[in-house]
C-alpha positions in Angstrom: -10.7 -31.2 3.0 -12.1 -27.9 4.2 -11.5 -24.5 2.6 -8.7 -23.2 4.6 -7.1 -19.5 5.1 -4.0 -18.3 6.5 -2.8 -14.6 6.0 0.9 -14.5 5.8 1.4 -10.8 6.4 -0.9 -8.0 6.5 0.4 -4.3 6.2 1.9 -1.1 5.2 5.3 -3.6 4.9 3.3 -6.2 2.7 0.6 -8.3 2.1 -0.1 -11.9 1.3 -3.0 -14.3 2.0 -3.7 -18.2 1.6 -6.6 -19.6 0.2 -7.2 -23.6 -0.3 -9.4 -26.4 -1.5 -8.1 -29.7 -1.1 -6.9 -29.4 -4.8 -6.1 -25.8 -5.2 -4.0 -23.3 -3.7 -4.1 -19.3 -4.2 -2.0 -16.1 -3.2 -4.1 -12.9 -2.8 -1.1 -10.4 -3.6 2.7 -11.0 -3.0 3.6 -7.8 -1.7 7.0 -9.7 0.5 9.9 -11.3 -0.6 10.1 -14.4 -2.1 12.2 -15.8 0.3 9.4 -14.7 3.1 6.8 -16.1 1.1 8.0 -19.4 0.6 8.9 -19.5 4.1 5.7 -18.7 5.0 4.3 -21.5 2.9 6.6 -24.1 4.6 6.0 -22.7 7.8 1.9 -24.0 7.9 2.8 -27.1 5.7 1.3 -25.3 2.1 2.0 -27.2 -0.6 3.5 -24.9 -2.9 2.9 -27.3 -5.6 -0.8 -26.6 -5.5 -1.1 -23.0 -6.1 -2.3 -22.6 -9.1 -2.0 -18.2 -9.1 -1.6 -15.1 -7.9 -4.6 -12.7 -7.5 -3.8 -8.6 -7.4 -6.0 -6.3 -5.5 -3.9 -3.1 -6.8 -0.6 -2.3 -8.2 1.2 -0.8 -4.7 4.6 -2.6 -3.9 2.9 -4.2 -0.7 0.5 -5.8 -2.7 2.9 -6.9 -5.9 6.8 -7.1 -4.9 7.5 -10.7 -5.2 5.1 -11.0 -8.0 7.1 -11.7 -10.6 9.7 -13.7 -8.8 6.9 -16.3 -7.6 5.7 -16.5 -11.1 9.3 -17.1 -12.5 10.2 -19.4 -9.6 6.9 -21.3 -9.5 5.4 -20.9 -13.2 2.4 -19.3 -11.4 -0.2 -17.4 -13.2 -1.0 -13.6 -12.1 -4.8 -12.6 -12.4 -4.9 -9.0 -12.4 -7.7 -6.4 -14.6 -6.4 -4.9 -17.6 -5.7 -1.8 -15.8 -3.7 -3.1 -13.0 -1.8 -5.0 -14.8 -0.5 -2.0 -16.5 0.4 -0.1 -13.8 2.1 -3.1 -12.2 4.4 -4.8 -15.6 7.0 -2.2 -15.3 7.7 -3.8 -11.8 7.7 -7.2 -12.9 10.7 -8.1 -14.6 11.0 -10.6 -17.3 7.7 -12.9 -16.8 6.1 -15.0 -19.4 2.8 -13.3 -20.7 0.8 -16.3 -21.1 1.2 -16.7 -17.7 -1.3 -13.6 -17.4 -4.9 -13.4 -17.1 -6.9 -10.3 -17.2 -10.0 -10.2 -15.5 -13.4 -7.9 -14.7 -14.6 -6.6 -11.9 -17.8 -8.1 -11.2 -16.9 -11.1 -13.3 -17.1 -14.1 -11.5 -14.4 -17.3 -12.6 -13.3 -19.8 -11.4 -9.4 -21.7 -10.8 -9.9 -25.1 -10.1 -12.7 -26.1 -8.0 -12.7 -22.1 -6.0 -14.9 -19.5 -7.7 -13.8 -16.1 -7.7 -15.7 -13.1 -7.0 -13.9 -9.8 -7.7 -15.6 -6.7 -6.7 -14.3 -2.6 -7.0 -13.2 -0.9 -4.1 -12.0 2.6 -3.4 -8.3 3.2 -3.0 -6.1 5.7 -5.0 -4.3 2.6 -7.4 -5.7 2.3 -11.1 -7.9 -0.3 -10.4 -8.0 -1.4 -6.9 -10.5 -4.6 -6.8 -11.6 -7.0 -3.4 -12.0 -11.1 -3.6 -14.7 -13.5 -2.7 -13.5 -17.1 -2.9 -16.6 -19.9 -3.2 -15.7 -23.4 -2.4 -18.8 -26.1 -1.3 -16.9 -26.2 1.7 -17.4 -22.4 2.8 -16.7 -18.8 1.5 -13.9 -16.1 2.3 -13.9 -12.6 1.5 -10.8 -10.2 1.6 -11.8 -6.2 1.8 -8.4 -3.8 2.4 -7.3 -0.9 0.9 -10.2 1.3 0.7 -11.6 4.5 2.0 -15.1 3.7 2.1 -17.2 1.0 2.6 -20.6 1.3 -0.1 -23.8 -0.6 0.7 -22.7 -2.5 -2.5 -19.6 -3.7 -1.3 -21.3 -5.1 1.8 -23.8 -7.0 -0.1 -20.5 -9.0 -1.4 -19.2 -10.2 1.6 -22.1 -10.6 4.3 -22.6 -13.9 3.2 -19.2 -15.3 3.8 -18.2 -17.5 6.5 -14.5 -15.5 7.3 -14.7 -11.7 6.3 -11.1 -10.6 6.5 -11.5 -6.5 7.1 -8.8 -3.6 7.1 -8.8 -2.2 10.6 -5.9 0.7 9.2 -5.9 3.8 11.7 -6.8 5.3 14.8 -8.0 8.5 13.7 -6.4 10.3 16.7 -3.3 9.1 16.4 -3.5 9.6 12.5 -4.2 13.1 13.2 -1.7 13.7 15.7 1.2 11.7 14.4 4.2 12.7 12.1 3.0 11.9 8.8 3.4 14.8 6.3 -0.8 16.8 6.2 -0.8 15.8 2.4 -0.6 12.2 3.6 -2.9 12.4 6.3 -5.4 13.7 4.2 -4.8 10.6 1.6 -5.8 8.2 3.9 -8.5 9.5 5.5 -9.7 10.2 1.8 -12.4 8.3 0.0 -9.5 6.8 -1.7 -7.6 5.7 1.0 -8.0 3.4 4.3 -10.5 2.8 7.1 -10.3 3.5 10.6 -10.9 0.8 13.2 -14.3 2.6 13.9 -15.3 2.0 10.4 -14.1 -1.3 10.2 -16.6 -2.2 13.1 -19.2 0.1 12.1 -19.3 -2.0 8.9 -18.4 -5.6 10.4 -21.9 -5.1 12.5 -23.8 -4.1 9.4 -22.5 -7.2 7.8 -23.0 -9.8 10.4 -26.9 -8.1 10.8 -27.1 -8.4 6.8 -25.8 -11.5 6.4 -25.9 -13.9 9.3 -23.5 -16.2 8.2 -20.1 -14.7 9.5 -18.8 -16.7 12.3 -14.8 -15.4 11.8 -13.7 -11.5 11.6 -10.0 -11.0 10.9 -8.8 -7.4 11.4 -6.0 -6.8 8.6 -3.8 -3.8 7.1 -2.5 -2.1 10.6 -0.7 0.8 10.3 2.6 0.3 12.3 2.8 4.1 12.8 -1.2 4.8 13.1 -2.5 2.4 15.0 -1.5 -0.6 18.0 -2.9 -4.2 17.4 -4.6 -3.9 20.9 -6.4 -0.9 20.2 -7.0 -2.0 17.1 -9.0 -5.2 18.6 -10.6 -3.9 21.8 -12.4 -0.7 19.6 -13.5 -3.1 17.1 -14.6 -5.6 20.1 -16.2 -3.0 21.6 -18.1 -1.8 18.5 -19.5 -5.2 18.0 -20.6 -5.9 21.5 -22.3 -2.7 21.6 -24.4 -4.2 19.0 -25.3 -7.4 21.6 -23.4 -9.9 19.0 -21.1 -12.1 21.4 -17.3 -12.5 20.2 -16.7 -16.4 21.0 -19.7 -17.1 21.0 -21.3 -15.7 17.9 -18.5 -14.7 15.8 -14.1 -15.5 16.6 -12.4 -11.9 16.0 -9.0 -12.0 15.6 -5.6 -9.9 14.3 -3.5 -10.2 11.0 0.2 -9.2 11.6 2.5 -7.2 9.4 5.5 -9.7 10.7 4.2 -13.0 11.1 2.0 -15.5 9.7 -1.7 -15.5 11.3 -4.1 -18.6 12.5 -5.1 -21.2 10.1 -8.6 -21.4 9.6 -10.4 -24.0 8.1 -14.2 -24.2 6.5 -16.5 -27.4 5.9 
């Protein structure tokens, strides 16, 4: 069976992806409800039986708030560093700490027969932290909730075969919106989210690095900043300008905060 990836939601409102093997099953983040989770699961025919854990990028309630109710209600462990884990147990509830493992950034390990690569990025959270996941069948990389994009990072993820990237803002409408000037300034901050400019600015450099990328997700859409079309066609347009073909070199496609995304499937 192929290494497969669906995000379930993707946003401001929460944030959940699905990773597989054959054998294993992950969450990146549960930042839903349960109930919406396990929907979610049902809904593209995940066995729930499988996952094996939750990984946390940061501590923010889109990232964590069915946490501890899928570890309670499943017996799944959380994988979290030291420091996120601190900032996030307050907002657990009652969970059984063995269930808990701390990990490094830069650290590889592995669940089950997927290897984990987790790798700092910049966000205001106490830790904030992207994923790589390694199977023989192919590799996925997850890269949101950050304000800059470091030649480092990109040297993680350009050799993936899905690179799921935030697309958060259109700058203008940022700017020109009704969001408070202290929050504006936070997320156009070092330590808070890219635009879709960026996003594309730094998709092209990874395709060029890497030349392994055939699928580009576009994840983390503000609802008040930015519009899914606009989103895709600046990102589109970004790449083409850069002669790389979407459909024919590369899929690009949209997460939603809503709904659950396409399935795609590696190997």
């Amino acid at each position: 069976m192929a290494l497969t990836f669906c995000s379930l939601a993707s946003g401001s409102s929460g944030n959940c992806q699905y990773i597989a093997s054959e054998n294993t099953g992950l969450l990146l983040d549960a930042g839903l409800s349960g109930k919406y989770i396990t929907q979610a699961l049902e809904h593209i025919n995940a066995d729930i039986d499988k996952i094996k854990g939750i990984l946390v990028t940061h501590e923010h309630s889109d990232h964590v708030k069915a946490v501890g109710i899928m570890m309670r209600k499943y017996g799944l462990k959380v994988y979290a560093t030291e420091k996120t884990w601190e900032a996030m147990e307050p907002k657990m509830g009652k969970v059984n700490l063995d269930n808990v493992e701390i990990i490094k950034k830069d650290v590889k390990f592995s669940i089950g027969d997927i290897e984990i690569d987790p790798f700092p990025v910049s966000h205001d959270a106490a830790d904030t932290v992207g994923y790589a996941f390694e199977h023989v069948d192919g590799k996925v990389s997850v890269v949101t909730d950050l304000g800059y994009v470091p030649i480092e990072l990109l040297t993680r993820v350009m050799d993936c075969d899905l690179l799921m990237m935030e697309s958060n803002h259109n700058v203008q409408m940022l700017e020109s919106g009704k969001y408070p000037y202290f929050l504006k300034r936070r997320i156009l901050s070092d330590k808070g989210h890219i635009s879709n400019e960026t996003a594309a600015e730094n998709i092209v450099r990874a395709i060029q690095s890497g030349n392994r990328i055939s699928h580009v997700l576009l994840g983390h859409l503000s609802k008040e900043n930015n519009l899914p079309e606009l989103a895709y066609e600046t990102v589109k347009g970004i790449i083409e300008e850069n002669d790389i073909k979407i459909g024919e070199d590369i899929s690009l496609d949209l997460t939603y905060r809503d709904r659950v995304g396409k399935i795609y499937r590696m190997g």
